[in-house]
PDB file of N, CA, C and O in Angstrom:
ATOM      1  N   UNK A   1      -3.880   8.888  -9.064  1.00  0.00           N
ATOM      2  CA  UNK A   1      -3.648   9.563  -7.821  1.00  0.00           C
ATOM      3  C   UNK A   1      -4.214   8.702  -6.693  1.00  0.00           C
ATOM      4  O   UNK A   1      -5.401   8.374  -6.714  1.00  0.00           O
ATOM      5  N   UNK A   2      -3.357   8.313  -5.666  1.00  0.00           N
ATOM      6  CA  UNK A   2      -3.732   7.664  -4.475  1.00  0.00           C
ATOM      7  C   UNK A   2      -4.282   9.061  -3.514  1.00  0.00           C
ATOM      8  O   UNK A   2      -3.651  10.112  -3.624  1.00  0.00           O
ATOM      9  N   UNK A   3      -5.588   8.976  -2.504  1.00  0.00           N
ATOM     10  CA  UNK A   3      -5.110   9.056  -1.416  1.00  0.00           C
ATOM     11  C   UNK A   3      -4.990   8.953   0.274  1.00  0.00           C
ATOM     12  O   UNK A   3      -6.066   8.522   0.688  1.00  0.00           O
ATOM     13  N   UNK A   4      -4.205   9.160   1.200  1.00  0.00           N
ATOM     14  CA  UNK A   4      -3.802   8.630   1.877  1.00  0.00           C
ATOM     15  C   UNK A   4      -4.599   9.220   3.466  1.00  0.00           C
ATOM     16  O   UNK A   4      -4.067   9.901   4.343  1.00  0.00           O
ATOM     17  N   UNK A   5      -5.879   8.732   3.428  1.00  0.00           N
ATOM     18  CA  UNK A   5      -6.731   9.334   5.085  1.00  0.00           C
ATOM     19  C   UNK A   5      -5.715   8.536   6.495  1.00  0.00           C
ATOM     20  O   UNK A   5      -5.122   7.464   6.617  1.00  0.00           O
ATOM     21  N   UNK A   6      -5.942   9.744   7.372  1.00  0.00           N
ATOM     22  CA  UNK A   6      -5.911   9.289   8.760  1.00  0.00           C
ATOM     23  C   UNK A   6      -5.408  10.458   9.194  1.00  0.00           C
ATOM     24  O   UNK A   6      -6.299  10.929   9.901  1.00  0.00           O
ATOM     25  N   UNK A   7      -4.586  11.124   9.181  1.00  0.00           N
ATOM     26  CA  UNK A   7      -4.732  12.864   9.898  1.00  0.00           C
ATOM     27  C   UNK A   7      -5.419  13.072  10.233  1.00  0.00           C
ATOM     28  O   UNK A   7      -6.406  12.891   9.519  1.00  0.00           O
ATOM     29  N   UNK A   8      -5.619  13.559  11.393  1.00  0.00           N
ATOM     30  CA  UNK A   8      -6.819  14.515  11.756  1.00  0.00           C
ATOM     31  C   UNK A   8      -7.039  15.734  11.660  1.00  0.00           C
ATOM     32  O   UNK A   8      -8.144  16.247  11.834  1.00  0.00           O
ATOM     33  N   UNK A   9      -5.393  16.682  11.198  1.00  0.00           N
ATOM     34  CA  UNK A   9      -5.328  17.973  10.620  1.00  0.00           C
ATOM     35  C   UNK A   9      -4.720  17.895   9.551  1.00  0.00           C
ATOM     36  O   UNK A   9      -4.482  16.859   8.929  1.00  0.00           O
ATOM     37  N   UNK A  10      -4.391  19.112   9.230  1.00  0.00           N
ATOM     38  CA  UNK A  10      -3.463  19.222   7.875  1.00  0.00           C
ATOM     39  C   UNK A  10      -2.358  18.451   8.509  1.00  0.00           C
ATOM     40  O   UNK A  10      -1.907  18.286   9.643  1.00  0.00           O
ATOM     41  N   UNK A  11      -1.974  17.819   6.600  1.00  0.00           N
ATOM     42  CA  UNK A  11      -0.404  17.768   6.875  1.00  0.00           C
ATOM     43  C   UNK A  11       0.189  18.979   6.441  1.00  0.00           C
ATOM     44  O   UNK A  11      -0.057  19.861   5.618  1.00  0.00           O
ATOM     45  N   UNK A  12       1.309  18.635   7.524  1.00  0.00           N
ATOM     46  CA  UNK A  12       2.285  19.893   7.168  1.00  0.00           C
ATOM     47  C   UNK A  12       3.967  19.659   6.179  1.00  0.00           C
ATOM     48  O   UNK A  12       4.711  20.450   5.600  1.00  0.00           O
ATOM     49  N   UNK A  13       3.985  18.355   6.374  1.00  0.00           N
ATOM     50  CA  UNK A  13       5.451  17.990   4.892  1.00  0.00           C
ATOM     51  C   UNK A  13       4.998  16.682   5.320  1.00  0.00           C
ATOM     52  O   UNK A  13       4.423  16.179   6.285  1.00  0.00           O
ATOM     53  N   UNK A  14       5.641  16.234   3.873  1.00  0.00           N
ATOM     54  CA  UNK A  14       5.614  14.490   3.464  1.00  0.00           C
ATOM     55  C   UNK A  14       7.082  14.300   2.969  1.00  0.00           C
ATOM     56  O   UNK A  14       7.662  15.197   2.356  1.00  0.00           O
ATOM     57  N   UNK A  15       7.612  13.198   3.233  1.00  0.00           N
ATOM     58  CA  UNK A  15       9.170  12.801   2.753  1.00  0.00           C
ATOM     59  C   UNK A  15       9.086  11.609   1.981  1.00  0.00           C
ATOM     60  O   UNK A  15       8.555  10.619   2.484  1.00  0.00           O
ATOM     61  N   UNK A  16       9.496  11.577   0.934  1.00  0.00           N
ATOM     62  CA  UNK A  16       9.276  10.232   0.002  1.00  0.00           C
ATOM     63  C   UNK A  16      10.547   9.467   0.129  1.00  0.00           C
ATOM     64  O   UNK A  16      11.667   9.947  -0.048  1.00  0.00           O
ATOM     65  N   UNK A  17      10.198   7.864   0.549  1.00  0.00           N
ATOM     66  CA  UNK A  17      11.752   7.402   0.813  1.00  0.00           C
ATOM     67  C   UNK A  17      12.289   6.557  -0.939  1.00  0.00           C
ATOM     68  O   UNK A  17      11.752   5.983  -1.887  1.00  0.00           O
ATOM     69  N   UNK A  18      13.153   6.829  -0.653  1.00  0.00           N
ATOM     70  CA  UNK A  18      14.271   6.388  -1.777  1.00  0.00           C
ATOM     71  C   UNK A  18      13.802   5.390  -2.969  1.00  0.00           C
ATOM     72  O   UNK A  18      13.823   5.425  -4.200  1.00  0.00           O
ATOM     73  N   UNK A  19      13.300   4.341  -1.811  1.00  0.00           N
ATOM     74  CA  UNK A  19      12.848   2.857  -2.659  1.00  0.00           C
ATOM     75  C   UNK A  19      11.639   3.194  -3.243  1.00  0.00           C
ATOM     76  O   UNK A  19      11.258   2.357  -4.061  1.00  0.00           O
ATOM     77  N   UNK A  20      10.748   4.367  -3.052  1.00  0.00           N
ATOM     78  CA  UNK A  20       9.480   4.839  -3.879  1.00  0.00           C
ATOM     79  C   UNK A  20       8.661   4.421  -3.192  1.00  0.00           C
ATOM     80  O   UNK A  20       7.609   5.059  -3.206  1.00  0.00           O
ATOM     81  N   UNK A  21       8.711   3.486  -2.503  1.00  0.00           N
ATOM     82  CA  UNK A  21       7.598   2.474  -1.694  1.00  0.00           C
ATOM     83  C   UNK A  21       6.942   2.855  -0.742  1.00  0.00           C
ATOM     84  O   UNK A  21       5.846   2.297  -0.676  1.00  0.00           O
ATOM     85  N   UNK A  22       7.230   3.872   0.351  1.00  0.00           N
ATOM     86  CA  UNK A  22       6.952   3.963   1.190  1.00  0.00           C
ATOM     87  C   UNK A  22       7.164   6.020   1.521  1.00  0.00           C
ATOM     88  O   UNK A  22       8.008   6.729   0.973  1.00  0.00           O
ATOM     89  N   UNK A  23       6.440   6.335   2.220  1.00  0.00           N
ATOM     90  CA  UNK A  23       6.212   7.771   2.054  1.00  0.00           C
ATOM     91  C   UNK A  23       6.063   8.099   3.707  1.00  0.00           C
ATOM     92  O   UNK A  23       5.347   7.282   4.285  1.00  0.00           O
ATOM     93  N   UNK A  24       6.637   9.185   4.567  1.00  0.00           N
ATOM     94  CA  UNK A  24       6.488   9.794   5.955  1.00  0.00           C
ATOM     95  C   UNK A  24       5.851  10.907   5.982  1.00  0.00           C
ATOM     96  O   UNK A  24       6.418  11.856   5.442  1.00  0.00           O
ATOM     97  N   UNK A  25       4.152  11.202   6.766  1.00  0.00           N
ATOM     98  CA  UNK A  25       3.748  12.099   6.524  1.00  0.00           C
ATOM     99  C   UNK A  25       3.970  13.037   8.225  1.00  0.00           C
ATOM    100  O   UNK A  25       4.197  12.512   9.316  1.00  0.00           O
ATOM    101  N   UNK A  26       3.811  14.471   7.925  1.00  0.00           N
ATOM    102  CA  UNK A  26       3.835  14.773   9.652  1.00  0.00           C
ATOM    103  C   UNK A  26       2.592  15.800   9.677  1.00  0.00           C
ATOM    104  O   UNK A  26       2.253  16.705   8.915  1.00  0.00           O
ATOM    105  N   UNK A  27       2.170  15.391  10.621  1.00  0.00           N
ATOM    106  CA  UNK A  27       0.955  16.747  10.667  1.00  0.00           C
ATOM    107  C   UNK A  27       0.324  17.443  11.916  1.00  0.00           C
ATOM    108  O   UNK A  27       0.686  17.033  13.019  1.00  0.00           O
ATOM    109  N   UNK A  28      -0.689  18.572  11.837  1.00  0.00           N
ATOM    110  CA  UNK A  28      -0.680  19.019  12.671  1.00  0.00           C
ATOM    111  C   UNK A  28      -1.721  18.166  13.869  1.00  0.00           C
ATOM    112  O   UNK A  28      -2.319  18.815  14.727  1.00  0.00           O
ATOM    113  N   UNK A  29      -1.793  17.164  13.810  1.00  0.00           N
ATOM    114  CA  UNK A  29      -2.501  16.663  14.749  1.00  0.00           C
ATOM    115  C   UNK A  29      -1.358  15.546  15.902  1.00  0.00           C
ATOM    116  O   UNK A  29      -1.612  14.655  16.713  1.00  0.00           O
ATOM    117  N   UNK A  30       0.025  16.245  15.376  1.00  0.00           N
ATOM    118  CA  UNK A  30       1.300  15.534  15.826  1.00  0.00           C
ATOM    119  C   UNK A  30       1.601  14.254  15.895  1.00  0.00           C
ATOM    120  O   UNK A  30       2.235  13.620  16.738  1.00  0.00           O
ATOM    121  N   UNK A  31       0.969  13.878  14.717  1.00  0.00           N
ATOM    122  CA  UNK A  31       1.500  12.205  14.411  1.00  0.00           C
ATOM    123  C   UNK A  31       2.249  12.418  13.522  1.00  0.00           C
ATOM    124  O   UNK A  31       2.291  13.385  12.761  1.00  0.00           O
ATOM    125  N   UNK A  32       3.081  11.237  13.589  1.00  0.00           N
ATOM    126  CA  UNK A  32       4.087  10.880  12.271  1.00  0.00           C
ATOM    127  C   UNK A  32       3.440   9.913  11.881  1.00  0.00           C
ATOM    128  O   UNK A  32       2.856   9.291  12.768  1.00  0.00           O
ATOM    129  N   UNK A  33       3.261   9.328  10.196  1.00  0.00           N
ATOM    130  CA  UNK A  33       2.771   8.485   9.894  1.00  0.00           C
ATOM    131  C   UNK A  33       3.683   7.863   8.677  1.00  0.00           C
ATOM    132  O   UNK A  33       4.034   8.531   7.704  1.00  0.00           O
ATOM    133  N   UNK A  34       4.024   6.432   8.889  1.00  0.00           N
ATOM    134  CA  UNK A  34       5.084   5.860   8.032  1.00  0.00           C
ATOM    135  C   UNK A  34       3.547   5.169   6.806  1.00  0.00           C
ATOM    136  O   UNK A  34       2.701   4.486   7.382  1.00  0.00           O
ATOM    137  N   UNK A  35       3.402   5.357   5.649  1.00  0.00           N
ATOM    138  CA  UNK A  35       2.443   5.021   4.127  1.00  0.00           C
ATOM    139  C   UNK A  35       3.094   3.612   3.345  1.00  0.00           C
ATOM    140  O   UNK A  35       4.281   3.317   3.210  1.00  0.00           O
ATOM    141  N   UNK A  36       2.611   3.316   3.163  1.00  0.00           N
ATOM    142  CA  UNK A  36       2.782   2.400   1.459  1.00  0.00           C
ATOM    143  C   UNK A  36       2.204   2.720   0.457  1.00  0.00           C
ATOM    144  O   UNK A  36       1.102   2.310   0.093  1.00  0.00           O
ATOM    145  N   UNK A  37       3.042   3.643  -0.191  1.00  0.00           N
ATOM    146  CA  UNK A  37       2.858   4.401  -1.645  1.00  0.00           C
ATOM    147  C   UNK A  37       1.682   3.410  -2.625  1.00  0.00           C
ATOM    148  O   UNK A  37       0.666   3.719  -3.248  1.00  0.00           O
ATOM    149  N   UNK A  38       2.555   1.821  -2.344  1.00  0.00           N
ATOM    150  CA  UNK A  38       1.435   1.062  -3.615  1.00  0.00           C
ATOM    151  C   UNK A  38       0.131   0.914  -3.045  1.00  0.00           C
ATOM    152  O   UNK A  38      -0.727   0.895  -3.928  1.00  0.00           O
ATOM    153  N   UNK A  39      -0.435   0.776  -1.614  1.00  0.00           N
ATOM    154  CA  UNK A  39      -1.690   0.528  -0.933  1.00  0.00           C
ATOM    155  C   UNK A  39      -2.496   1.735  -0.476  1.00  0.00           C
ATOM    156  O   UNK A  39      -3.650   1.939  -0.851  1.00  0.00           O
ATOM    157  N   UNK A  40      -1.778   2.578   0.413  1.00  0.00           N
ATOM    158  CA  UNK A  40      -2.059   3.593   0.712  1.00  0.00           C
ATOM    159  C   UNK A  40      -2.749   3.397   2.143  1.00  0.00           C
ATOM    160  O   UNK A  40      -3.647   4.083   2.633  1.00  0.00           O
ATOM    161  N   UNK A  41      -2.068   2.233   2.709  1.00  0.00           N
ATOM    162  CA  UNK A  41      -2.182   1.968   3.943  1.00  0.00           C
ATOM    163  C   UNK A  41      -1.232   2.739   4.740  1.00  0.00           C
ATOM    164  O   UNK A  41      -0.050   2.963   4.477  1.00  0.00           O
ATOM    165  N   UNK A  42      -1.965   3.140   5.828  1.00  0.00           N
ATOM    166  CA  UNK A  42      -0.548   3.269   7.137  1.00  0.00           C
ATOM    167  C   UNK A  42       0.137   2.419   7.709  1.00  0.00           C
ATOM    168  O   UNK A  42      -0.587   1.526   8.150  1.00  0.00           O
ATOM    169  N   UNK A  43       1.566   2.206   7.989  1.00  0.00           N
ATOM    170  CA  UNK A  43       1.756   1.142   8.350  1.00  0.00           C
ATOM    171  C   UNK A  43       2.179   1.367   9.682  1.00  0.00           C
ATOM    172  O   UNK A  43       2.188   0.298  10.292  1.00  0.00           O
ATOM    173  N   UNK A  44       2.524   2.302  10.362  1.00  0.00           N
ATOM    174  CA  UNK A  44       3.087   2.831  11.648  1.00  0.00           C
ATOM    175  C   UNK A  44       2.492   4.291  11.814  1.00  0.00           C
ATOM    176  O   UNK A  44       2.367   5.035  10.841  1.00  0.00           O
ATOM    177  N   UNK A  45       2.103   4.691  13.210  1.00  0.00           N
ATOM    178  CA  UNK A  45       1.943   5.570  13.521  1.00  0.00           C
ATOM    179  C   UNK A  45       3.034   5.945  14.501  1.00  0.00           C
ATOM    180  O   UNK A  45       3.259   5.175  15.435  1.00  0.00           O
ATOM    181  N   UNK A  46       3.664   6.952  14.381  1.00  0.00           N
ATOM    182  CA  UNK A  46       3.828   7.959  16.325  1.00  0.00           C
ATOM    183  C   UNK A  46       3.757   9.045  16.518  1.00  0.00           C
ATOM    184  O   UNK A  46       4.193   9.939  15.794  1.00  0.00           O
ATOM    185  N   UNK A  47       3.041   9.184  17.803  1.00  0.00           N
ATOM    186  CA  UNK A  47       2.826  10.648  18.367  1.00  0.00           C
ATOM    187  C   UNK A  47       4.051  11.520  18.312  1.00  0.00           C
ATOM    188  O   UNK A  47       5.161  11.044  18.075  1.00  0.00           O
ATOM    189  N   UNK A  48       3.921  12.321  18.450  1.00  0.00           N
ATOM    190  CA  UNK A  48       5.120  13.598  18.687  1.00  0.00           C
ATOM    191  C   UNK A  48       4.946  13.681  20.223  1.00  0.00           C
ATOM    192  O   UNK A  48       4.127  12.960  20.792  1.00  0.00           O
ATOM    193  N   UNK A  49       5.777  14.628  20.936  1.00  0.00           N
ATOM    194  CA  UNK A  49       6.007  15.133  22.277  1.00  0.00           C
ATOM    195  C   UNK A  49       5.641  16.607  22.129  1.00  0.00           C
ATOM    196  O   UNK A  49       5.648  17.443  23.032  1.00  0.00           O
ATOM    197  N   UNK A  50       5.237  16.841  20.519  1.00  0.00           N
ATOM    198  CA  UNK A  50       4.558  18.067  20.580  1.00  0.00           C
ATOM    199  C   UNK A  50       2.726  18.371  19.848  1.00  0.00           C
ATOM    200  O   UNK A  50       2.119  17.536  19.178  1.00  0.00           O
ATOM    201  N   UNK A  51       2.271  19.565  20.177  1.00  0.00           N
ATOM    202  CA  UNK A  51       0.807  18.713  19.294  1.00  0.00           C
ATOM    203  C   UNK A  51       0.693  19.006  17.983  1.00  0.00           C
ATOM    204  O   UNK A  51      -0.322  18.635  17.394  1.00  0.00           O
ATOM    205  N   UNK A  52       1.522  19.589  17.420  1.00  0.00           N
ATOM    206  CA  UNK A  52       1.767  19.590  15.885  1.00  0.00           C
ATOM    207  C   UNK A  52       3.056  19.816  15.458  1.00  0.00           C
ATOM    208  O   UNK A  52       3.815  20.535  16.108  1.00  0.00           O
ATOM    209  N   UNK A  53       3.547  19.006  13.915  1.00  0.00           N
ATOM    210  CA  UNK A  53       4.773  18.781  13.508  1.00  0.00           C
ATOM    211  C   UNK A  53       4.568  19.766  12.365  1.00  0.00           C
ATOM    212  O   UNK A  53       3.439  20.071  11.983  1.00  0.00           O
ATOM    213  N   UNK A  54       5.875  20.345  11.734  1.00  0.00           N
ATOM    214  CA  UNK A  54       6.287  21.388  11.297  1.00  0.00           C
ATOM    215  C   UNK A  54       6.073  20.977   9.910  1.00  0.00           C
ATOM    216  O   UNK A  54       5.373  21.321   8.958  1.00  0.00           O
ATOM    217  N   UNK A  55       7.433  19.635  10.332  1.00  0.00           N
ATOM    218  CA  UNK A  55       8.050  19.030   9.064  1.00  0.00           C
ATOM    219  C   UNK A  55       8.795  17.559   9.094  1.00  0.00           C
ATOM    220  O   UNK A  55       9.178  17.237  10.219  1.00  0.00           O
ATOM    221  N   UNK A  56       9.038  16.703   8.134  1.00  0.00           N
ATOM    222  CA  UNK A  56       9.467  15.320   8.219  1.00  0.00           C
ATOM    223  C   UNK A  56      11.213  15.377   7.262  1.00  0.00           C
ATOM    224  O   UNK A  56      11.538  16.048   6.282  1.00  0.00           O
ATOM    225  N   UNK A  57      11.704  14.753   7.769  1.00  0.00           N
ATOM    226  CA  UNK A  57      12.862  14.560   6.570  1.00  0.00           C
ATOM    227  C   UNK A  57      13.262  12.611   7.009  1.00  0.00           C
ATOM    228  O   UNK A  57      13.026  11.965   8.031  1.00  0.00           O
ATOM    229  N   UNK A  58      14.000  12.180   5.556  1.00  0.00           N
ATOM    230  CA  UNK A  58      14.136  11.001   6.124  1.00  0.00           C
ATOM    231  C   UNK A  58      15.845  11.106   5.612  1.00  0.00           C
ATOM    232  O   UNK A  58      16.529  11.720   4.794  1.00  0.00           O
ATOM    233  N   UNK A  59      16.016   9.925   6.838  1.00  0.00           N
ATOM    234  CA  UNK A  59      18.090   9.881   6.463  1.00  0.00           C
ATOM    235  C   UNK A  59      18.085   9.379   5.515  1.00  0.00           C
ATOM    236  O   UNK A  59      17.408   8.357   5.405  1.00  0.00           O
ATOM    237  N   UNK A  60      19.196  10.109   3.881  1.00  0.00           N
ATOM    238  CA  UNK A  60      19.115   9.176   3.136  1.00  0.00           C
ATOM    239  C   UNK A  60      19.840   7.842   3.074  1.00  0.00           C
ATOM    240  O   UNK A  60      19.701   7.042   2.148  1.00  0.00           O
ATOM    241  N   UNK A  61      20.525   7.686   3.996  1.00  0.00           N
ATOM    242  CA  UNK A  61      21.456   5.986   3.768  1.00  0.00           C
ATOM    243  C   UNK A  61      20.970   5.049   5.439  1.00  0.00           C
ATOM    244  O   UNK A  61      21.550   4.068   5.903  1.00  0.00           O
ATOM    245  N   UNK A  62      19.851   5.716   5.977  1.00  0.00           N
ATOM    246  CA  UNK A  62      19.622   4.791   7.508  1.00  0.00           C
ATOM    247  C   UNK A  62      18.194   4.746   6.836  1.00  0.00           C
ATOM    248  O   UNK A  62      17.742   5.146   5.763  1.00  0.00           O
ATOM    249  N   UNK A  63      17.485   3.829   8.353  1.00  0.00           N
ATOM    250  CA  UNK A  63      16.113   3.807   8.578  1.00  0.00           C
ATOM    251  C   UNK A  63      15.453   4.810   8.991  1.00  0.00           C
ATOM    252  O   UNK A  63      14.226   4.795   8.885  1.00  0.00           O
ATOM    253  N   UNK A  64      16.079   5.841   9.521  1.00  0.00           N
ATOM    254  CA  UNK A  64      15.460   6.873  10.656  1.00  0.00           C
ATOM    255  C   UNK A  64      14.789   7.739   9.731  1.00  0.00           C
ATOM    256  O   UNK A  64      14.804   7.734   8.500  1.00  0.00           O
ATOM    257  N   UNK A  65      14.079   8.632  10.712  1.00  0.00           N
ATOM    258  CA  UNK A  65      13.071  10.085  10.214  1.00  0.00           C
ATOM    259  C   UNK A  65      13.246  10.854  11.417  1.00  0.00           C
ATOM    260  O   UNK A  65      13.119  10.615  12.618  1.00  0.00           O
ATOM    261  N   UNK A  66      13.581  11.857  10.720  1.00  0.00           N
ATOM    262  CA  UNK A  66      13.037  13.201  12.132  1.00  0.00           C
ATOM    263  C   UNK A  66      11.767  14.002  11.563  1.00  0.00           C
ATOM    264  O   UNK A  66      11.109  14.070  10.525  1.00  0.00           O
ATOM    265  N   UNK A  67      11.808  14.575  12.853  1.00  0.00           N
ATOM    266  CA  UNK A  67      10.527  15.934  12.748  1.00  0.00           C
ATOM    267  C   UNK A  67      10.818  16.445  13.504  1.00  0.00           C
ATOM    268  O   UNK A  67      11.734  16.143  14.270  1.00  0.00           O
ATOM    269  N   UNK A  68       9.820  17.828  13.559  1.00  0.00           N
ATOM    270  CA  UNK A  68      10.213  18.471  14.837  1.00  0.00           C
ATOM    271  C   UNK A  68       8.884  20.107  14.366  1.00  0.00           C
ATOM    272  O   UNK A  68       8.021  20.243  13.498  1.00  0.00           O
ATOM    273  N   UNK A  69       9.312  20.855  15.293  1.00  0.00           N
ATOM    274  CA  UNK A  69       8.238  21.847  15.411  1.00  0.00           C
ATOM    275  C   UNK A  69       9.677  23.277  15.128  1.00  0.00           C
ATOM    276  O   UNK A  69      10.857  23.088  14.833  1.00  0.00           O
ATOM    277  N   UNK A  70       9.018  24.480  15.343  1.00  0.00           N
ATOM    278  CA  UNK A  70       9.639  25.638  14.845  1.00  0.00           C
ATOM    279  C   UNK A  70      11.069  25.247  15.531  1.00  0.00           C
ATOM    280  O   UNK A  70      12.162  25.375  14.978  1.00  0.00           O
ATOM    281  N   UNK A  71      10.834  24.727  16.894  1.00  0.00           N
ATOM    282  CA  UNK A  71      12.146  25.213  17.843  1.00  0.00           C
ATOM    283  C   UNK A  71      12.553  23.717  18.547  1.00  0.00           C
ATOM    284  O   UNK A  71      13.056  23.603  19.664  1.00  0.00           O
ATOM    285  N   UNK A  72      12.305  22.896  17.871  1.00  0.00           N
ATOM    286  CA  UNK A  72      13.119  21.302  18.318  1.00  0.00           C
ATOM    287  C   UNK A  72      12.618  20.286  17.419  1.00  0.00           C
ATOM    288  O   UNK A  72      11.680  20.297  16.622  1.00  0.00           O
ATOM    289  N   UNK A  73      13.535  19.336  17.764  1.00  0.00           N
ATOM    290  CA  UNK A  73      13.376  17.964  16.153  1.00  0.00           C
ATOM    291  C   UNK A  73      13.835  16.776  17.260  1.00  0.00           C
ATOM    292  O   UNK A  73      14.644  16.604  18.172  1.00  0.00           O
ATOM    293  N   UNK A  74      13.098  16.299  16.769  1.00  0.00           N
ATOM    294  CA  UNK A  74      12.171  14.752  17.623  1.00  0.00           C
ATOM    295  C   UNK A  74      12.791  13.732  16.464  1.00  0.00           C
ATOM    296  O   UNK A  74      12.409  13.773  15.294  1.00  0.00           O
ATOM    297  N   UNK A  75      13.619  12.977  16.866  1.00  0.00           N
ATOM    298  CA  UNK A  75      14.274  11.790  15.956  1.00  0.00           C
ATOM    299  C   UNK A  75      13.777  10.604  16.028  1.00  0.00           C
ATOM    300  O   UNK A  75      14.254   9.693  15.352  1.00  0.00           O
TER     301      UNK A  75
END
């Protein structure tokens, strides 16, 4: 079991991408955080436009991720 500090609140969903490698966490301290499953480094952070995220999903055939809160999704 890896695991993965830097939230400052709960997370609230994690999205595991395809290649296994790499993992999107969202939480309530409204960061998005892009992981490396094998290190358990962060490799990207971004803020939200809100102060906590709901939930993460990732596109399965692009690069992108959304999130978003009860009542809007931040791409």
């Amino acid at each position: 079991m890896r695991v993965f500090t830097g939230h400052t609140g709960g997370v609230q969903d994690v999205a595991l991408h395809k290649d296994g490698e790499h993992m999107v966490s969202a939480g309530r301290d409204g960061m998005l955080r892009l992981w490396s499953t094998k290190t358990g480094a962060c490799i990207l952070e971004r803020r939200s436009p809100w102060p906590a995220l709901r939930g993460v999903r990732l596109h399965p055939t692009a690069s992108g991720s959304s999130t978003g809160d009860m009542t809007s999704a931040w791409s």
